[in-house]
Backbone bond lengths (Angstrom), bond angles and torsions (degrees), N, CA, C in turn:
res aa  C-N    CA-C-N  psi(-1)  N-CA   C-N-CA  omega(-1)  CA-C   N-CA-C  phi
1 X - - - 1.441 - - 1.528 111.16 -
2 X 1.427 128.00 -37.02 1.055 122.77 -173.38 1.861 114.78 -65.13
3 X 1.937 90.60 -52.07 1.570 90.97 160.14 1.530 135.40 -15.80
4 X 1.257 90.41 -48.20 1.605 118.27 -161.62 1.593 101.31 -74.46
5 X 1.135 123.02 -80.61 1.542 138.14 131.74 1.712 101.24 30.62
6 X 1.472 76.67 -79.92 2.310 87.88 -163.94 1.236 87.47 -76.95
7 X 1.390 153.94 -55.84 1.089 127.71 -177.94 1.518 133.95 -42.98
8 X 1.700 111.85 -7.47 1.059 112.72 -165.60 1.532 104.87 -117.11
9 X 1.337 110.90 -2.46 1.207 125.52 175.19 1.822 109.40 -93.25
10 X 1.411 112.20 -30.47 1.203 94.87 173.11 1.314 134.85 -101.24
11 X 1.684 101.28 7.30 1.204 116.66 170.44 1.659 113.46 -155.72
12 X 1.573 113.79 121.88 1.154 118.29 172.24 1.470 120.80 -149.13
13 X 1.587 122.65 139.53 1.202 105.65 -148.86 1.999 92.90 -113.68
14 X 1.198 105.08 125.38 1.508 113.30 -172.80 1.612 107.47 -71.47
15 X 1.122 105.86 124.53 1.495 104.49 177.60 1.806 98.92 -129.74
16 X 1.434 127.71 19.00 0.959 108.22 -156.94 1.709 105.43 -121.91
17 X 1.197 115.93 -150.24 1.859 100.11 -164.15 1.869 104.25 -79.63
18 X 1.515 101.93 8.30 1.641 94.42 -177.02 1.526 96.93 -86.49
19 X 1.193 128.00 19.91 1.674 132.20 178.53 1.511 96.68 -108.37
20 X 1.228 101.86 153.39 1.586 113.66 172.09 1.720 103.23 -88.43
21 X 1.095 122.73 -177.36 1.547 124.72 -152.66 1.814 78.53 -83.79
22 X 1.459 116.23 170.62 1.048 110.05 166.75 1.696 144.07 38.27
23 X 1.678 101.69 13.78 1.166 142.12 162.98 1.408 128.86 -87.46
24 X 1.222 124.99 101.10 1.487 119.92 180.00 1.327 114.75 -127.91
25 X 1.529 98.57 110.37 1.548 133.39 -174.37 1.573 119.91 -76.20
26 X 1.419 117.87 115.83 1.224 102.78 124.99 1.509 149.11 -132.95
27 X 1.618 123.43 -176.44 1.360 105.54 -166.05 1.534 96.15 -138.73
28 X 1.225 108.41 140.76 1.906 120.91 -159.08 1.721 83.65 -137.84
29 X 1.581 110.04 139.18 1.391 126.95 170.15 1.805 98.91 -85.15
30 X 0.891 147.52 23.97 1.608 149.38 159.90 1.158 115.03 -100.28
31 X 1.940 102.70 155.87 1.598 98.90 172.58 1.411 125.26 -51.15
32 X 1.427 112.49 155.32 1.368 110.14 165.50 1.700 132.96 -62.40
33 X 1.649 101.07 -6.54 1.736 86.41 -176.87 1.151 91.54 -98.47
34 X 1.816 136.23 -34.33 1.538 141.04 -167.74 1.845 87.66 -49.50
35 X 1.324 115.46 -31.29 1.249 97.21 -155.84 1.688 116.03 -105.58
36 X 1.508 106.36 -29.68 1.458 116.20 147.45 1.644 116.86 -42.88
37 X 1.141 127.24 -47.75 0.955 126.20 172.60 1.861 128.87 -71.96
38 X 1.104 118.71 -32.96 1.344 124.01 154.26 1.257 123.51 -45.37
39 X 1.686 103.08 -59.09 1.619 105.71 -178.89 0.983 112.58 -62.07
40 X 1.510 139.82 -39.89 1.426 156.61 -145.78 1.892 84.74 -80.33
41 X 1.841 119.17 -50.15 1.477 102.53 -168.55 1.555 110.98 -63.91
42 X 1.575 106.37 -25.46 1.567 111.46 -140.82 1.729 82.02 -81.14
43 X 1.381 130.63 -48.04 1.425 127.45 158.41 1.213 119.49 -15.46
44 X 1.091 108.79 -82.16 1.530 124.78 -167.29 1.826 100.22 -54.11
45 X 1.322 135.88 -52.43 1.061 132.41 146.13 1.350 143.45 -17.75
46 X 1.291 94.19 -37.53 1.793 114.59 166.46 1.579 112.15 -97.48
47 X 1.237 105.47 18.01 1.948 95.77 -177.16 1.464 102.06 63.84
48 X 1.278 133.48 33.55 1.413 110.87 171.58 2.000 90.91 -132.44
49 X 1.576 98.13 111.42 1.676 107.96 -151.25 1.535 90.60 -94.00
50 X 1.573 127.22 150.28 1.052 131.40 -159.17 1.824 82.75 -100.07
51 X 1.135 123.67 157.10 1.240 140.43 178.06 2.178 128.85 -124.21
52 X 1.212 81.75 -31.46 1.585 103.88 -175.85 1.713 116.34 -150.11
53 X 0.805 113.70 146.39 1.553 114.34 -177.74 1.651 105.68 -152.57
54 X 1.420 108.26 86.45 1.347 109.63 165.49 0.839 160.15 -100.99
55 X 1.651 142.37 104.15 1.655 119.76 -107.86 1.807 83.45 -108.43
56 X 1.321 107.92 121.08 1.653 113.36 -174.80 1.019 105.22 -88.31
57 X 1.651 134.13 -47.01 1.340 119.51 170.43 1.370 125.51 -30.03
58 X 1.101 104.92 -46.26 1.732 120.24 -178.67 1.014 120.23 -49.72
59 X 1.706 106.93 -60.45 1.976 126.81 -174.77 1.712 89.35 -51.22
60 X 1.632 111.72 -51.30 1.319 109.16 -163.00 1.750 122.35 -55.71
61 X 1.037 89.22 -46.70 2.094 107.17 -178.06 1.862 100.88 -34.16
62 X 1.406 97.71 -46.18 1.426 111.27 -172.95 2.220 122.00 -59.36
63 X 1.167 96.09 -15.53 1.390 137.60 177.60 2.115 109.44 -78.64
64 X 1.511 87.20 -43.28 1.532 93.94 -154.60 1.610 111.92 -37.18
65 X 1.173 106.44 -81.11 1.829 121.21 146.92 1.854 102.72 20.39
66 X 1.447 85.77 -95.27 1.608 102.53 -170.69 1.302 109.93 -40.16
67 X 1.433 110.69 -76.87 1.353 108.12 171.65 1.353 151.19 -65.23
68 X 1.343 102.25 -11.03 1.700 109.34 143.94 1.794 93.26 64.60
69 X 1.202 117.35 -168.45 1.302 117.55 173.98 1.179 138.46 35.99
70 X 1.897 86.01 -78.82 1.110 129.42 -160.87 1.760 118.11 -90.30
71 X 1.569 106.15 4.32 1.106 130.47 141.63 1.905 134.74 -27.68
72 X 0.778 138.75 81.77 1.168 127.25 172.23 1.490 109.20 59.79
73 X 1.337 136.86 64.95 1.366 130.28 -154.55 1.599 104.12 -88.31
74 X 1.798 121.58 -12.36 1.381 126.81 -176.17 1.285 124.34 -101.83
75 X 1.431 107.47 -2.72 1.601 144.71 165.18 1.618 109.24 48.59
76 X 1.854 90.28 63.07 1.571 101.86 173.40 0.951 103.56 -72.75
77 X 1.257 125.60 167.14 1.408 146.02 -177.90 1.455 133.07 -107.92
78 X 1.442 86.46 -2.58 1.352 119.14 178.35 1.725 134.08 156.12
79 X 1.145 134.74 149.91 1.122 132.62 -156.07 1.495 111.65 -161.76
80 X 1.228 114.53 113.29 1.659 113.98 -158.60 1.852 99.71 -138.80
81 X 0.800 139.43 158.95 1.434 150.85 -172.06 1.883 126.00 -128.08
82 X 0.830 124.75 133.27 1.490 105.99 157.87 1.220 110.95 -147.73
83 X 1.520 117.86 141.46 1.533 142.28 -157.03 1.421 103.20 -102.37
84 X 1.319 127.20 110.59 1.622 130.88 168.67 1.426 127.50 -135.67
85 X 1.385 89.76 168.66 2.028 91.60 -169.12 1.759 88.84 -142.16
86 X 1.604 80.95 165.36 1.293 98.03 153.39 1.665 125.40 -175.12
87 X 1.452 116.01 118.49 1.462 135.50 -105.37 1.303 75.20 -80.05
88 X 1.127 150.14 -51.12 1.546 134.06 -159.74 1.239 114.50 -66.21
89 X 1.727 130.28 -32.20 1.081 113.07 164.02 1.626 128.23 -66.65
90 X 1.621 104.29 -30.36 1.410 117.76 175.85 1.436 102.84 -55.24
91 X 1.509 141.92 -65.38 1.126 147.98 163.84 1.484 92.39 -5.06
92 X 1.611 108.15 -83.41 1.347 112.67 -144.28 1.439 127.99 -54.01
93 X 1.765 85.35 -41.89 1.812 85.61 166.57 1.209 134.24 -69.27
94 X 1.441 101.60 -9.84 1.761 111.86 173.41 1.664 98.03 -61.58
95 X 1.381 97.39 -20.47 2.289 87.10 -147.96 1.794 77.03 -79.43
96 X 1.203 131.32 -55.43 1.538 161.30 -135.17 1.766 95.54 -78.09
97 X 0.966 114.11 -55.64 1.376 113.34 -138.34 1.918 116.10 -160.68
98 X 1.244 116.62 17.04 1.227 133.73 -150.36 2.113 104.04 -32.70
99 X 1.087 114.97 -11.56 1.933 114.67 -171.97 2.037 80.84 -86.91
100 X 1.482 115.86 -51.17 1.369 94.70 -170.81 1.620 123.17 -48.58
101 X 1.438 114.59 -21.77 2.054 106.45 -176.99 1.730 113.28 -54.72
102 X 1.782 94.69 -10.74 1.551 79.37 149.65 1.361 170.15 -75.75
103 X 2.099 84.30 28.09 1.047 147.84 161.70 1.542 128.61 -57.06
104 X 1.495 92.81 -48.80 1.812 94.72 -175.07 1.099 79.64 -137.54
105 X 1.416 81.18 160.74 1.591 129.31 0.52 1.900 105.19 -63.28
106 X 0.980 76.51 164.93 2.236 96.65 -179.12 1.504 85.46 -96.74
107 X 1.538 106.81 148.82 1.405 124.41 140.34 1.499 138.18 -151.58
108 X 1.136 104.69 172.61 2.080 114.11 -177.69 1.086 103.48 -92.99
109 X 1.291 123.65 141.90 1.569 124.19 136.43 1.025 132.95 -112.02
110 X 1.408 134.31 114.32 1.438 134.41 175.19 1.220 133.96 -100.27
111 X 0.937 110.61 142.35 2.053 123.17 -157.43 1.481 95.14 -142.68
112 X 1.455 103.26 129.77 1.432 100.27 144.44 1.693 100.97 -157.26
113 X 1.958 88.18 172.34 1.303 108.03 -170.37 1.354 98.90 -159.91
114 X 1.619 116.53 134.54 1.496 135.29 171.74 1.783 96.02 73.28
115 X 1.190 94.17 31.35 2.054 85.56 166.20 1.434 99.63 78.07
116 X 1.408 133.23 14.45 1.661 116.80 165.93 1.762 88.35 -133.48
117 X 1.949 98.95 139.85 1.069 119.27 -172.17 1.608 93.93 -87.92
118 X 1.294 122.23 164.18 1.690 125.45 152.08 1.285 117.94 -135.29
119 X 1.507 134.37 119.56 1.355 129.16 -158.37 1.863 88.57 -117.38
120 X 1.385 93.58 120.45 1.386 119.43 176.26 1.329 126.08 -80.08
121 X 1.285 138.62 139.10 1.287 149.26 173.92 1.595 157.82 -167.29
122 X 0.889 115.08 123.27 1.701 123.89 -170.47 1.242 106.08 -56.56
123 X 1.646 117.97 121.69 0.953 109.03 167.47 1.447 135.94 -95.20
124 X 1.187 121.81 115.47 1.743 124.35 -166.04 1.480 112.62 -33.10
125 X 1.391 116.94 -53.22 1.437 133.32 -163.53 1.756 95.05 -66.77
126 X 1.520 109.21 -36.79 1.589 98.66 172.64 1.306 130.10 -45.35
127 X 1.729 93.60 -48.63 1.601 108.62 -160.66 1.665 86.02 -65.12
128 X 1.587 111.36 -79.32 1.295 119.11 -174.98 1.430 123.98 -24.26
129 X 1.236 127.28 -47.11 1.495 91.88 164.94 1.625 118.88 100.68
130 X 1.264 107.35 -139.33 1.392 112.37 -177.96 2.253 89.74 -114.97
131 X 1.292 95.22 21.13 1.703 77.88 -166.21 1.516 113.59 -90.47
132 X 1.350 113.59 161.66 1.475 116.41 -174.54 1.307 122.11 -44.50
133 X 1.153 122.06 -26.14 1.163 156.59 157.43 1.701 113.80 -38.86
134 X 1.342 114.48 -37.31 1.391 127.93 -151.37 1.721 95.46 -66.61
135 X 0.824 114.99 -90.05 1.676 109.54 -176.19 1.705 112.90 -26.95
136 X 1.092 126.44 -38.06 1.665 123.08 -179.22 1.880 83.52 -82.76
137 X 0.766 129.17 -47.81 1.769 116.82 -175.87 2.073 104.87 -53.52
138 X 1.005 111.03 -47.56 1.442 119.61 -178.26 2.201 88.97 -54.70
139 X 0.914 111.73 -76.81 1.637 129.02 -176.78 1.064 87.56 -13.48
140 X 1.771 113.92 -84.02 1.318 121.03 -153.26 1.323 115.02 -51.77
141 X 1.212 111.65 -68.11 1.505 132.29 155.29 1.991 113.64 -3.93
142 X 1.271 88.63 -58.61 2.078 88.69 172.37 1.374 111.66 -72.23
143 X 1.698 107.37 -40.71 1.210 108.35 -171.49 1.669 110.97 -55.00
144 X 1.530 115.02 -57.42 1.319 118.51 164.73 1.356 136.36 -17.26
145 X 1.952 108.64 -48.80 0.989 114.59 -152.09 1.994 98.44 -91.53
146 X 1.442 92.10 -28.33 1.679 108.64 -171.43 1.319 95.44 -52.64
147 X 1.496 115.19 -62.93 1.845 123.52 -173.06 1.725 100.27 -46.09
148 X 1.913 121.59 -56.45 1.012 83.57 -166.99 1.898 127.61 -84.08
149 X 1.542 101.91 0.97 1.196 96.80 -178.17 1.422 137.66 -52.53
150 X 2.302 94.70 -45.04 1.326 140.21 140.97 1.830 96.63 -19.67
151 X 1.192 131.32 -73.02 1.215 128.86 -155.90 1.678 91.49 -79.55
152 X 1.201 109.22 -27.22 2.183 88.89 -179.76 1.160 118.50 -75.28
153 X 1.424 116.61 -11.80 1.499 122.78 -144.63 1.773 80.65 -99.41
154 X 1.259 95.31 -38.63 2.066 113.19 -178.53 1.711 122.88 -30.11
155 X 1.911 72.50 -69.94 1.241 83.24 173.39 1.267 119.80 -94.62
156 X 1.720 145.78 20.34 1.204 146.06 144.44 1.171 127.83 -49.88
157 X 1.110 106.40 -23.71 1.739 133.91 -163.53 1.798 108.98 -117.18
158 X 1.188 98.25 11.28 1.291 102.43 -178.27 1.627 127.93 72.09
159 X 1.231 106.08 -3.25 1.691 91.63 -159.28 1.490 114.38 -101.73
């Protein structure tokens, strides 16, 4: 039982009203790069190739000054992103649904604060809708979530 326990502490995936509509959360008790970096392999593993990685906390720090206050008022600790595709699904929605590629690239956002990471995300099936598209949006959508779970479970375990 305890097993069970810490497993559930270092990984749990929020599905509940602390998500914004079309938001799919998760939250890992590890640093944020052990864990940026996991997801980022378990991606790349799944054919879904990282493209951009833009560390926003960073751009932001540069801000602090000016905005005074109004600075970071939730006092993340950091907040980093990464932008990915992967061309066969891009293909598909071209064939399906060509307004949905306002899709890709897909991306994560990760934030954390007080030692728990939260990896942020759009959910395809949101955008999509009722569109032809919708069943390959559901696909992708699992596919997404499998890679990053793959990457929480990764870096839970240290590796």
């Amino acid at each position: 039982m305890r097993e069970l326990l810490t497993g559930l502490a270092i990984f749990m995936c929020l599905t509940s009203a602390l998500a914004a509509p079309g938001v799919q959360v998760w939250q890992v008790a590890k640093p944020l790069d052990a864990t940026y970096d996991a997801v980022y392999q378990a991606l790349e593993r799944n054919r879904f190739f990282v493209v951009f990685e833009p560390n926003i906390g960073k751009n932001l720090e540069g801000f602090a000054k000016r905005w005074g206050e109004d600075y970071n008022r939730n006092r993340l600790d950091g907040i980093r992103a990464m932008v990915f595709c992967n061309a066969w699904y891009a293909n598909q929605v071209s064939n399906q649904d060509p307004e949905l590629l306002a899709l890709c690239p897909l991306h994560l956002t990760f934030t954390h604060k007080e030692g728990v990471t939260r990896i942020l995300f759009l959910r395809p099936t949101h955008i999509a809708g009722d569109s032809q598209a919708a069943a390959l949006a559901a696909e992708l959508e699992g596919d997404v979530a499998k890679a990053v779970q793959a990457g929480i479970e990764a870096a839970g375990k240290g590796e």
